[in-house]
N, C-alpha and C positions, 0 to 999 in steps of 0.2 A: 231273298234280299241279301247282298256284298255287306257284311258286318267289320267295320274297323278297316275298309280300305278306300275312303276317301280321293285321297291324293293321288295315290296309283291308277283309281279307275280317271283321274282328272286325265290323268297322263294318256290314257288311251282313249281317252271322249277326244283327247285333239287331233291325235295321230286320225281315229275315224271321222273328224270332220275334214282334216287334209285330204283324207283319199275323196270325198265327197266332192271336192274342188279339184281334182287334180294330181295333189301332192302327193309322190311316194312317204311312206313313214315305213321304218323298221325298230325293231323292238325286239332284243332278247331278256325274259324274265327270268333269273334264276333265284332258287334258293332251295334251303333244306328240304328233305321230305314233309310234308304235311302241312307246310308254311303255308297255305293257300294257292297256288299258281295254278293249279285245273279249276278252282273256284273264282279266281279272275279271269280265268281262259271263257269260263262259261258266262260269267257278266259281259266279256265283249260281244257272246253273239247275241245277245241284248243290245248292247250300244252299235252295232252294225246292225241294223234292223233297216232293209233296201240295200242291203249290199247283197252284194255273190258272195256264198259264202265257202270256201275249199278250207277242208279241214282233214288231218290226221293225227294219229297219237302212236308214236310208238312205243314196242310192246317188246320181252324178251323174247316171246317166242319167235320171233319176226327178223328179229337182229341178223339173221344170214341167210335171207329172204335178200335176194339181189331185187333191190328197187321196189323192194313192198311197201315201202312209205312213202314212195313217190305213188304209185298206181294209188295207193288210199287218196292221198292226197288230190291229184288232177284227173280221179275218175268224171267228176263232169264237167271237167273243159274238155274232155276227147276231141268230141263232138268240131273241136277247135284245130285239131292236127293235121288237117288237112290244108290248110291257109298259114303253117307257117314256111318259112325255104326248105326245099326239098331238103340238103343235108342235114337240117336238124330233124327236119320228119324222120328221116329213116334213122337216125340213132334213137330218137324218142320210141320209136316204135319196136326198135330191136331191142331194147332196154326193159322197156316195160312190158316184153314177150308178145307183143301185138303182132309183130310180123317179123320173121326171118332176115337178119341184116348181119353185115362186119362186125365185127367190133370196134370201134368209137374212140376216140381217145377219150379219157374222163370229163375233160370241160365240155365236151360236144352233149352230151345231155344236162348237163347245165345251161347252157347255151339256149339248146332248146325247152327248158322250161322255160326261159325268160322269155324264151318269145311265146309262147304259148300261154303263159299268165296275163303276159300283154295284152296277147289276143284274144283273151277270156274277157280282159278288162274293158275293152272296147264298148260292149254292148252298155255295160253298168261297172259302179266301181268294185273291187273285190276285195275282199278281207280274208286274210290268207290264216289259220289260224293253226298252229302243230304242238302237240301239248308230247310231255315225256320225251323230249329231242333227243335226249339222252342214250334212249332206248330203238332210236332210229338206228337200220341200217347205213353203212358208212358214206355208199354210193349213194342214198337218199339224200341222207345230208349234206353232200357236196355237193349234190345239184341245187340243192336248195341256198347253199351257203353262195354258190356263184350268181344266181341270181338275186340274192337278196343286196349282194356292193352293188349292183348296177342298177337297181331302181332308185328312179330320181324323179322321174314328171309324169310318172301313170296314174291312177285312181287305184294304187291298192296302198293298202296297210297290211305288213306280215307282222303277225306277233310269233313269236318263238315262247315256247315255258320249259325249263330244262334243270335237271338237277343239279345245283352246285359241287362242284368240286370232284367231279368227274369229266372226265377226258372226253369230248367228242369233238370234231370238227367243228361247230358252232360256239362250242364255249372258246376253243383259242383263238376265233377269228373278231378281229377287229369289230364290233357290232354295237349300236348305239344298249345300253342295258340297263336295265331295273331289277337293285335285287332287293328282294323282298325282307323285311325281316320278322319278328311276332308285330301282333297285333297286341295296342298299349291295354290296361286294364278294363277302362270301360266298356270296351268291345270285350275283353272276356267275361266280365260280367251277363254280357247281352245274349252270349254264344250256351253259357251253362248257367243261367239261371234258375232259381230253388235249392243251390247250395248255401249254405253259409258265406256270409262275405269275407270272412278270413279266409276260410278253406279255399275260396276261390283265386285270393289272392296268393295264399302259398302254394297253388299250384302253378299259378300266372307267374311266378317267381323262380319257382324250378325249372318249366319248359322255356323262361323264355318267351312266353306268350304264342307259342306254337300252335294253332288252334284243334289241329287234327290230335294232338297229344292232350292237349286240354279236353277234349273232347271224352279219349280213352280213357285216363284218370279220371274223368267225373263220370264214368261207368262205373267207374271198379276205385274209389278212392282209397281204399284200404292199400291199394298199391303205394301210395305213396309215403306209407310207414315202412311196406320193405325196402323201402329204395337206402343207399348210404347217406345219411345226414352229411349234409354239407360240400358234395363233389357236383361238380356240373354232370347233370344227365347227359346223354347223347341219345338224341333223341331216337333217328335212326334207331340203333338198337332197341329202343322202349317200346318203339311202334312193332318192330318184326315179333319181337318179344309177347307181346299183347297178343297179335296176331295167331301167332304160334300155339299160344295157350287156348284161344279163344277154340282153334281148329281143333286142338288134343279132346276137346267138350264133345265132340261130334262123334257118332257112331262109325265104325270099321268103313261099313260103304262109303257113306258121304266123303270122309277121309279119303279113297280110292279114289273115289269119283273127282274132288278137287284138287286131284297129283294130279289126275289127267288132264282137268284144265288147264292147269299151269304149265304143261309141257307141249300145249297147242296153242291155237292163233283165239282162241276162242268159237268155233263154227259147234255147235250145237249137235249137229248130225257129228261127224268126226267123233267129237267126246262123247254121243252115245252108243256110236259101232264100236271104240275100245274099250267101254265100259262093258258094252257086252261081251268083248273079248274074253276080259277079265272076269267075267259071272258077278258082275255087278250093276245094280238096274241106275242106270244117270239119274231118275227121280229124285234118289238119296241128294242130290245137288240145292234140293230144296234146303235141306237142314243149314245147310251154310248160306244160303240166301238168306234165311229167317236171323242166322246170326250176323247179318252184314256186311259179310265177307266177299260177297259174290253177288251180280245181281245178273237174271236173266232175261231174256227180251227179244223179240223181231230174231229169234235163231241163233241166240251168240247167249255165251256167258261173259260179263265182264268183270273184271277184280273191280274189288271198290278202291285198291289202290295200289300202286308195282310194288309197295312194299307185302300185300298181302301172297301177291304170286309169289317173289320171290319168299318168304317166311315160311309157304308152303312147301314147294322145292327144297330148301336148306333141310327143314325139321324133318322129312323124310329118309331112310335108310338108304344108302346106296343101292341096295336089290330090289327094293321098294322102285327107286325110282328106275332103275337098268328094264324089269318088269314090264312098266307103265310105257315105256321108249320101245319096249320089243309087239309091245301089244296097239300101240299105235301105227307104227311100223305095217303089221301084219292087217293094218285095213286101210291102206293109203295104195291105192291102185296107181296105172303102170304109169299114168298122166304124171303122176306125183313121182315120180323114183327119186328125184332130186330131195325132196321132203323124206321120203323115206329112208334115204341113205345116212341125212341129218339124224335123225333118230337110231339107224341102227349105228355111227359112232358113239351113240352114249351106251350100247350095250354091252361093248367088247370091250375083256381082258385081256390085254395082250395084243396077241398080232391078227390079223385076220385079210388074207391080200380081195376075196371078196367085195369085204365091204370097201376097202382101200378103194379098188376100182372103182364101185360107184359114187365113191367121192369125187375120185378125179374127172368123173362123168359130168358129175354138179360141181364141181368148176372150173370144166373146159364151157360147160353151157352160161356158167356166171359171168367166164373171162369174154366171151361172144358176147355178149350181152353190155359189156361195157362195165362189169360190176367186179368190177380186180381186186377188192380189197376183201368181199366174200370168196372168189375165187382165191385169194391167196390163203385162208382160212382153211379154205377143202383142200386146197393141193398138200398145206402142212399138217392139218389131221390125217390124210392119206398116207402122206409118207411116214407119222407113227405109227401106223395100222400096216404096213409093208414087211415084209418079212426077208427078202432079198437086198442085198445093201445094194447095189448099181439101179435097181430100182426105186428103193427110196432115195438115193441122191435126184433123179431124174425128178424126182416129182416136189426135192426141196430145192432145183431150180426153178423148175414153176412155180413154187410158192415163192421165191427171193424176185422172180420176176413179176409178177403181181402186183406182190407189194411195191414195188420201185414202182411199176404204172398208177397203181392205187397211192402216189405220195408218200410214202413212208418208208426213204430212204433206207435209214438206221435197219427197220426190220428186216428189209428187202436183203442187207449188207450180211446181218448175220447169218439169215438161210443161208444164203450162197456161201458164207462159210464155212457152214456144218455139211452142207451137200460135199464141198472139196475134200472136207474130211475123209469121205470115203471113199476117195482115188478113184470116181466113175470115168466111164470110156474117156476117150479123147474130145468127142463132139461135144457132148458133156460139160467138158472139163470146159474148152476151148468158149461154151454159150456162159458158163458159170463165168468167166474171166471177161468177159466184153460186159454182161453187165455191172460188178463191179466195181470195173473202170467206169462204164457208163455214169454210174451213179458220184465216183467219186471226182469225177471232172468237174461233174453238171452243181455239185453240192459244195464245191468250195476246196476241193482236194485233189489237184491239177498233177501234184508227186505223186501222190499215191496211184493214181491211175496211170502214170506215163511206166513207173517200178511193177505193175499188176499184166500192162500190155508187154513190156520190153519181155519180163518174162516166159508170159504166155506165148508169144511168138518165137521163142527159143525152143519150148517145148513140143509143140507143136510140129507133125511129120505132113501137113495138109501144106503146100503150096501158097494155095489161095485163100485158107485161112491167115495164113501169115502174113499178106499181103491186108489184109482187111485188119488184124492185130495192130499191124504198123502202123498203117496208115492213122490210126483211131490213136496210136502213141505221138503221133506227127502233128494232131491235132491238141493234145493234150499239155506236147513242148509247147505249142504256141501260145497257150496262156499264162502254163508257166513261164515260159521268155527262158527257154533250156534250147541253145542253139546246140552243143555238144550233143544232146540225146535224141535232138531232132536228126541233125545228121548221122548219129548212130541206126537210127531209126530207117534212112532215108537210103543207105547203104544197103541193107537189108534187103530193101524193098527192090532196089538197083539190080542184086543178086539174082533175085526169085524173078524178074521181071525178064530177065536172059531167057526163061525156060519157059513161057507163054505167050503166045500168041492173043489170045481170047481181050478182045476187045472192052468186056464190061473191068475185068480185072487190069489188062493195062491204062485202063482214064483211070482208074482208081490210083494207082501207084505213082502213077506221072503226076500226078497233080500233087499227089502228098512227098514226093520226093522232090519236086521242084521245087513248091514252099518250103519245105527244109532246107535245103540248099540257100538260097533268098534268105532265108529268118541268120543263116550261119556266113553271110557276105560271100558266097558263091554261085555261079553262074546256073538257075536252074530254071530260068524263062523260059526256054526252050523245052522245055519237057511241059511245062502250063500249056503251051500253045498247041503242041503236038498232041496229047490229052483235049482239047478243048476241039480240035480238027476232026479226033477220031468219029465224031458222032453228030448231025444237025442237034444246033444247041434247043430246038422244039422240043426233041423226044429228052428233057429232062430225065432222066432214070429215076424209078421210085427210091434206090438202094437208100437208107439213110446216109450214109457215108458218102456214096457219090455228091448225094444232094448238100452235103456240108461241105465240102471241098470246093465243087463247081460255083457255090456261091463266096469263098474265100479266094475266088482265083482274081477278082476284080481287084481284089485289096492287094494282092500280091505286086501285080502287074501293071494299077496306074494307068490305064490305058483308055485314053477314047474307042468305046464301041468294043473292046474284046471282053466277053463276058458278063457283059453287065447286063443283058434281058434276063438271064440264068436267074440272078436272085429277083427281079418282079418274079417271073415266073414261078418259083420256088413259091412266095410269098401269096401269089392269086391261088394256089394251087392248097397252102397250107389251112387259109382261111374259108376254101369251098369247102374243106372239109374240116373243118372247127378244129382242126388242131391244133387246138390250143399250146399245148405242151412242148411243141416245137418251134413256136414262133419268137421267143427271145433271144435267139440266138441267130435264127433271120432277123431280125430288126434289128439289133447288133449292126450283123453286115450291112444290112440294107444304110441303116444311117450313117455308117462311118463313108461308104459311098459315096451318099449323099453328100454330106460334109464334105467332101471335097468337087465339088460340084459347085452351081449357085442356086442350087436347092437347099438351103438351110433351114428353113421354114417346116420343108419336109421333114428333115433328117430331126429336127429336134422334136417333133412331133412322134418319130418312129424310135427314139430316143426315151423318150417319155412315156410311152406303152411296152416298149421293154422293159421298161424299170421299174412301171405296177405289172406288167404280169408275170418277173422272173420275180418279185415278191409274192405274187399270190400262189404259184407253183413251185415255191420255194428253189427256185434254181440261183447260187449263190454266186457261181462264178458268172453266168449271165449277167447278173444285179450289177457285180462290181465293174464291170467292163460298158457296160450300160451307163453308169454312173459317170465311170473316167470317159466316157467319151462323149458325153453331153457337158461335163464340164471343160471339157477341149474346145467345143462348139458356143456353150458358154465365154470364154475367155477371147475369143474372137471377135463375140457379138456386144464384148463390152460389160455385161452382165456381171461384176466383180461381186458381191454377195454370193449367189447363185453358183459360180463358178467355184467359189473356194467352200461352198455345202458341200456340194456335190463331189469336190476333190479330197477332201477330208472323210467324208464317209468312205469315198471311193479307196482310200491310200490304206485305210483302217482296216477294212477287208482283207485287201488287196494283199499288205503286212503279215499279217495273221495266217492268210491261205495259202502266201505265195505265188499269186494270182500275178505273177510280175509284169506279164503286158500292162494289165489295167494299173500296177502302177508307174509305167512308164506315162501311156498315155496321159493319168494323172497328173505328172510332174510337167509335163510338157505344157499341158494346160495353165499351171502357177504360172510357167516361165513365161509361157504367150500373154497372160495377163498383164501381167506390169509389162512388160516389152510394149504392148498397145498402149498401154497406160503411161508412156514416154519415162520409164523408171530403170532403166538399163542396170545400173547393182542392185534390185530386188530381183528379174529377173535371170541375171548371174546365176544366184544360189541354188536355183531352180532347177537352170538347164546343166550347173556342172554336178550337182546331185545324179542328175537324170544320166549323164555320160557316164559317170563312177557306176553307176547301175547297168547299163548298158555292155560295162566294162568287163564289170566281175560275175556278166554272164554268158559272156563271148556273142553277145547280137551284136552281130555287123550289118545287117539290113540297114542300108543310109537312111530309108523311110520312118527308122526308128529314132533316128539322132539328130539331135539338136542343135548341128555343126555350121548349119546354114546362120539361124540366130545368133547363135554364141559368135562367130564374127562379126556381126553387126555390135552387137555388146559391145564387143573388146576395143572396135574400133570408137565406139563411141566413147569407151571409158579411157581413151588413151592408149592401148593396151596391140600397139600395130603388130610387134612378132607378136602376140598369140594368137592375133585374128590371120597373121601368114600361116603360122604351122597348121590353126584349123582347118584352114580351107583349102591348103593342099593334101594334110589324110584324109579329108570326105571328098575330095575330088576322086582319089583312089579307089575308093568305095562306092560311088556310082560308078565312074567307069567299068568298073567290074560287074554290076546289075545290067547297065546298058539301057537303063529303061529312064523314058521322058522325062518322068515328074521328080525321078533325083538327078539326073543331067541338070535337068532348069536349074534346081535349085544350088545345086554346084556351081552353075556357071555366075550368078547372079551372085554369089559369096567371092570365086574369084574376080570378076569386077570390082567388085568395093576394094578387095584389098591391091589391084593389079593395077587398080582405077583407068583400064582397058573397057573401050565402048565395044568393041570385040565380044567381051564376055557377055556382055548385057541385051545384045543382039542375039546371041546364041543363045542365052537363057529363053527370051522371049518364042526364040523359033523351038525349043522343047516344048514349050509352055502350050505352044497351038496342039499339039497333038495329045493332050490329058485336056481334063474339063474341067479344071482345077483354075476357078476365076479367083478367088483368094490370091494362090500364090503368084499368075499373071500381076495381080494389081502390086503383090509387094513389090517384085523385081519393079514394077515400071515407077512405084516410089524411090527404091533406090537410084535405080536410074537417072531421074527426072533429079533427085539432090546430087549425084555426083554432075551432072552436066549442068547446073546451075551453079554448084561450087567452079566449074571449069567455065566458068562464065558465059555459057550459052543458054542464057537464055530461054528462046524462042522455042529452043528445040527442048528444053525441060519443060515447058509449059505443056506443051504438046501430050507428054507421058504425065507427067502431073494432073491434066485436066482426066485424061482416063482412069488413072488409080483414085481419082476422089467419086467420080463416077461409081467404078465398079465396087468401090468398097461403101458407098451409101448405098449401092444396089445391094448388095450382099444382107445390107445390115450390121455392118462393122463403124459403130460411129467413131470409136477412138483412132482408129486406122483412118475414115477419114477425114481426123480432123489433122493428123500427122499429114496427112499429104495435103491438105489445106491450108495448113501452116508453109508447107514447102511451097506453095503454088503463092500466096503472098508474097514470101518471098522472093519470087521475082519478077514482082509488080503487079500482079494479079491476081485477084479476088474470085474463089471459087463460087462455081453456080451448085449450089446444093440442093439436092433433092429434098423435097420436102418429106418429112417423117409419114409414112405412110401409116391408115388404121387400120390396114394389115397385119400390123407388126404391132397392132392390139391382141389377137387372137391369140389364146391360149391353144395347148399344141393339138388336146382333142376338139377345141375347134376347129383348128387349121385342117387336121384331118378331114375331118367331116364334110367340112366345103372343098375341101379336093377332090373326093369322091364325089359329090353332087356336080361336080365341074367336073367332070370325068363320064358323067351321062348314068349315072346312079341314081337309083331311085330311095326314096327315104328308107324303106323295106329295104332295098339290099345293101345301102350302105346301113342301115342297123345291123345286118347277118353279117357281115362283113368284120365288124366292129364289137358284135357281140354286145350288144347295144337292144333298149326296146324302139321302135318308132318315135315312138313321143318322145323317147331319151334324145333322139334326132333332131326333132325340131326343135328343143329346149334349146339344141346348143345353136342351131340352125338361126332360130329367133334373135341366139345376143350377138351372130356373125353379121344379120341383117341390121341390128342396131349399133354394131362398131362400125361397119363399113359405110352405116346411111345407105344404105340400099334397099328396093322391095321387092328383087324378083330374082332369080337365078340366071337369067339372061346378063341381069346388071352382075350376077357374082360372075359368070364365064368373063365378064368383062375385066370387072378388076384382077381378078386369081389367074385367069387362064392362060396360057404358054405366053413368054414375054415379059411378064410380069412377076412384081415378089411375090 
């Protein structure tokens, strides 16, 4: 019986009746050692009584055991892995060494557990229950952490129990929690009663009401006279302490025999083949079992608590324990060499290239496997055990590489800097320096990385390494908003590009040297194009770099129909295969795309998953840019709140990183707000903010500048020479791009100030060859007001009735009540679309019924989505209840092509 936890166990009687109906519940419990939390883990499989039950616990010995807490954990949903999408089956399964497969990017068996708990869940509801989280391996608990944000409408309840105040992936992640604390007196009484009631309460007074500590002192109470009168205990310590002493009680064998538990998983057989290594009989095992130290059972020894293993391990001698490591070692057959490698690092002094190798063995088989944060572990033991420096550098970029797959930027950063340290080959050098940058683009440090490429490609005697250096510095200007280094960059590339023919290397250069050029207002379309020529845009190239370019080329270029299947493509292709890790930065492009489109619906939906999943993959530069460009999308749609979050978070980043596109984009987004919002000096300050920025970093790309509005401004505020001189230097400046969607808007700037129907006709014939309905509908506002000021009427009415159209089609209500207002005024009263309950849906609704209008089935738009089924129809259901609809036929109707 649960003594003195009440409330707590209230707390999980409801989470298990939610799973019983339906409802996901999650639950992290933490707290001290000994505070009860395996003692409430174990009342829940009591109050789950009809539930499935998947339960694990991790252990030290286990901790770099790639996926051994997941394999504990969903050993009997297997049976289930068969019936989820194929790409999560096969990372699941390469994962948890079931079958031979690639290696995965990390959220892909996450991914796939979600669907696999799902589909456990199916038959009955399940209660997921992992005690010592703490003590889990890193890749266990990231899969576990990915699926546990995305349950929302299935029948499971996860509890988590984890020790406070230690680092794992589950304690820093966002998770509903309970943390425990003592249990008040009358529970201690309950727990040690036939003390005295004093005594009980001076002990209840020291620990805190800790009950595992309560427990020990009322063995042994005499302890609590050697303790210092009057400091807080820590408990931790008291308990190891206790422990330690209890073990020193035990005879030489037994002692032996429980080092060797403690440096195994607990398997019975194991701990008694090294105990016979050792000429010691495991029985001794008993002695510590009678002291409570240990209990044995069904083949396994277990600790009575991680603090007893570890207490064990500590209080032993280093030779004592190097001994017990070499002798376990010496009975772990060829199955096991991975395990056995683990053990023979804890024997060696010094260097030994041996065992290095078979570190590196277990994890290149970790890194396969999907388990980068174990592999990054073996790779940097390895290369301490290396005795050759060009060797150990090689193997502390595979550990810097690991880590950076495995999350963990920071550590990833510093291997690769200790690797550099020891001047290894060139290839080497050249892999150490792309990840680096890699890491320091993705994480918020767009200089650092553009000063990490510019050099490395100086260095560099490879051709086509340089070419791929650059390009990867070309990308990095583009965040930064560094037109100078892009074009430095782009030169280079110009160079090296003379001396190859080779096809995959010239689209790579062409395309990063074109955008450069473009981002620094010079002519480099023409290389985008020729790059995009080289190759049918089907056979997408796997290269990373290609595939980020190819889909930045659309943004470049502005163009109806050049390059824009490239990023779908990219996008069906990143999500078949759960890689996750890469898709913030496609939805990025994908949305800003959109956004210029009259897909907005989309784009903020594809906006809105960028911006949870470059948070949960900690990608910082994706966030901000994600951020600034939903609130650009924001500010169109009206959305003033929303607009100036997301622009403020955005700018704050943005500030700090030097992320300067996102905060251009940001600024633009202020300045479109009020400009919609009929407020011409709030938006001022905005747009001439946004030019002095633009200024003092030499972006001359017109698509970056705000030259178009800002005459509108100026003219409205009175202000005719400055809305002249604007809009003949951005006339300059597309004419030099040469490309549709900033001609338009050039041309439609000099109208107003020219107050030429010439310009406004011209604009509009730009306007047809981009898909940019937006800026079609502003020009035909201004239009429709200059031609109704010029007293025509009939013929402003004409573009007026269109611009209040396409901008209620859009979703831009302030935009069309400006042209509503215009359209009034020349006797006419707009026909307004009525607010759609389309433009109820939140944006992972929106998605959702896209795909099912798209010929999706609920299963794969879950895999898709990274989503459970049921998570599908939950949201499925409130699409059917905002639209008033009951069948998919009726959704193809409302959502499908044609429609907002």
């Amino acid at each position: 019986m649960l003594i003195g936890r009440e409330t707590e166990r209230r707390v999980i009687e409801r989470l298990v009746a939610g799973a019983r109906v339906g409802t996901s519940g999650v639950l992290l419990i933490t707290g001290e050692p000994g505070i009860g939390k395996s003692a409430l883990m174990a009342e829940a499989v009591t109050l789950a009584d009809g539930l499935r039950v998947l339960r694990a616990r991790g252990t030290e010995a286990e901790r770099e055991i790639p996926f051994g807490g997941l394999l504990q954990l969903l050993r009997p949903a297997l049976g289930e892995l068969a019936h989820i999408p194929a790409p999560q089956r096969d990372a699941l399964a390469a994962a948890l060494a079931l079958s031979p497969g690639a290696a995965a990017d990390r959220f892909a068996v996450g991914a796939a557990t979600l669907s696999l708990i799902c589909r456990y869940a199916e038959s009955a509801p399940v209660a997921i229950l992992v005690d010592d989280a703490q003590l889990l391996d890193r890749p266990s608990a990231e899969a576990l952490l990915f699926a546990a944000r995305r349950l929302l409408a299935d029948p499971i309840v996860l509890l988590v129990a984890a020790r406070a105040g230690e680092p794992h992936p589950l304690a820093d992640a966002d998770l509903p929690r309970l943390e425990l604390t003592g249990i008040d007196l009358p529970a201690a009484q309950r727990i040690i009663g036939g003390l005295p009631v004093d005594l009980v309460a001076q002990l209840h007074r020291r620990v805190a009401g800790n009950p595992l500590a309560l427990l020990e002192l009322a063995n042994d109470p005499e302890q609590l006279h050697r303790l210092p009168p009057g400091r807080p205990i820590l408990v931790p310590a008291l308990l190891a302490d206790a422990f330690a002493v209890r073990a020193s009680r035990l005879s030489p064998a037994a002692r032996t025999a429980l080092l060797v538990a403690s440096v195994e998983d607990g398997e019975l057989g194991v701990i008694a083949r090294a105990c016979d290594e050792l000429g010691v009989d495991v029985a001794a095992l008993a002695e510590a079992e009678q002291a409570t130290l240990v209990v044995i059972g069904d083949g396994r020894v277990e600790f009575r608590h991680p603090l007893v293993r570890s207490a064990i391990y500590a209080s032993a001698e280093p030779a004592q324990r190097r001994t017990v490591h070499q002798a376990v070692a010496a009975i772990l057959g060829p199955h096991e060499a991975d395990r056995r490698a683990w053990h023979l690092s804890e024997t060696v002094l010094g260097e030994s290239d041996e065992v290095a190798a078979a570190l590196q063995l277990a994890g290149d088989h970790a890194a396969e496997r999907g388990a980068h944060a174990v592999a990054a572990t073996a790779f940097e033991r390895a290369a301490r055990l290396t005795e050759h420096a060009q060797e150990r550098a090689a193997r502390l970029v595979a550990a810097g590489q690991a880590a950076w797959f495995a999350g963990m930027p920071d550590r990833g950063d510093s291997l690769l800097g200790e690797a550099l340290a020891f001047e290894p080959p060139a290839a080497t050098t050249t892999w150490a320096h792309e990840l680096r940058a890699d890491i320091a683009v993705k994480c918020g440090s767009p200089a650092r990385a553009r000063d990490i490429l510019l050099a490395a490609a100086d260095e560099t005697t490879d051709p086509e390494a340089a070419v791929g250096l650059l390009s990867d510095a070309v990308n990095a200007c583009f965040r930064l908003g560094d037109a100078a280094g892009a074009l430095q960059a782009a030169d280079g590339i110009d160079r090296l590009l003379e001396a190859t023919d080779r096809p995959g290397v010239r689209i790579l250069g062409l395309l990063a040297s074109g955008s450069a050029k473009i981002l620094a207002g010079r002519p480099g379309t023409e290389q985008i194009r020729e790059a995009i020529r080289l190759e049918p845009s089907a056979a997408l190239d796997r290269d990373r770099r290609r595939q980020i370019w190819m889909t930045l080329a659309p943004l470049f270029l502005r163009e109806a129909g050049t390059g824009r299947a490239l990023l779908e493509q990219a996008m069906r292709e990143r999500r078949d295969q759960v890689a996750v890790g890469t898709l913030p930065a496609l939805l990025m492009h994908l949305a800003r795309d959109e956004a210029t489109t009259d897909r907005w619906a989309d784009a903020a939906a594809a906006y809105d998953e960028g911006i949870r999943l470059s948070r949960e993959t900690g990608q910082t530069t994706e966030l901000a840019i994600c951020l600034a460009g939903q609130a650009w999308l924001s500010a169109h749609r009206g959305r003033a709140e929303e607009c100036r979050s997301l622009a403020t978070e955005a700018i704050g980043i943005c500030t700090e990183r030097q992320i300067h596109i996102g905060r251009a984009w940001a600024l633009f987004a202020l300045g479109d707000l009020e400009l919609g919002q009929g407020n011409p000096a709030g938006a001022l300050a905005s747009y001439e903010q946004l030019a002095e920025v633009l200024d003092s970093l030499g972006l001359l790309d017109p698509d970056l500048s705000p030259a178009p509005e800002m005459v509108e401004v100026y003219l409205r505020l009175g202000r005719t020479e400055d809305a002249v001189a604007v809009a003949r230097e951005f006339a300059v400046l597309a004419e030099g791009k040469g490309q549709p969607w900033a001609l338009g808007r050039s041309a439609r700037a000099r109208g107003l100030v020219e107050e030429d129907e010439r310009f406004f006709e011209e604009a509009l014939g730009w306007h047809q060859r981009t898909l940019d309905v937006f800026e079609t509908a502003r020009t035909r506002l201004a239009y429709g007001g200059w031609l109704r000021r010029a007293r025509r009427r009939v013929d402003a009415r004409a573009q007026l009735r269109l611009a209040v159209s396409d901008f209620d089609r859009l979703g831009a209500p302030g935009w069309a009540d400006l042209a509503a207002a215009e359209l009034k005024a020349t006797g006419e009263t707009a026909r307004r679309r009525e607010p759609s309950t389309a433009d109820q849906l939140t944006p992972q609704e929106r998605q959702i019924a896209m795909l099912l209008v798209d010929g999706e089935s609920i299963r794969s738009a879950a895999a898709r989505l990274f989503l459970s089924p049921k998570t599908v129809e939950y949201h499925l259901r409130k699409v059917y209840a905002k639209l008033g609809i009951h069948s998919r036929t009726e959704l193809a109707r409302q959502l499908g092509p044609g429609n907002p």
